[in-house]
C-alpha positions, 0 to 999 in steps of 0.5 A: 500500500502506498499513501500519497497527499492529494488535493481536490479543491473543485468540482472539476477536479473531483470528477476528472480525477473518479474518472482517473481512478475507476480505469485501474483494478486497484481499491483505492480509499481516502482518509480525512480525519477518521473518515475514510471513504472509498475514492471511485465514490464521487458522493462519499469525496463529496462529503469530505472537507475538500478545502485542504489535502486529503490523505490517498491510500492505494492498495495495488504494489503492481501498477503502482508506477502507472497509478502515480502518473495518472493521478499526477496533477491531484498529488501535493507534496 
């Protein structure tokens, strides 16, 4: 499992990046305070504070590489 630091500041954003994370197999989930939700979810990203980074957890070590990439733009360091 590799966790990551995203960003989701607009509503563009939340529905580019679903659509990013539905092309892989892998479970992927975000975890805001105590909450932690399924990231394919638009309705679940949609009830978190998306005002500052939100913590990513993706569970796949295989295409981890590609995973990355693709969701390159959200990741803030």
């Amino acid at each position: 499992m590799k966790t990551v630091k995203i960003s989701l500041n607009s509503i563009d954003k939340v529905k580019a990046f679903v659509n990013e994370v539905t092309k892989f197999n892998a479970d992927f989930d975000l975890v805001s305070g105590r909450y932690v939700i399924d990231a394919k979810s638009i309705m679940g990203i949609f009830s978190l504070d998306l005002s500052k980074p939100i913590d990513l957890n993706i569970h796949d070590d295989e295409d981890i590489n590609d995973i990355l990439k693709a969701l390159e733009p959200y990741i803030v360091e």
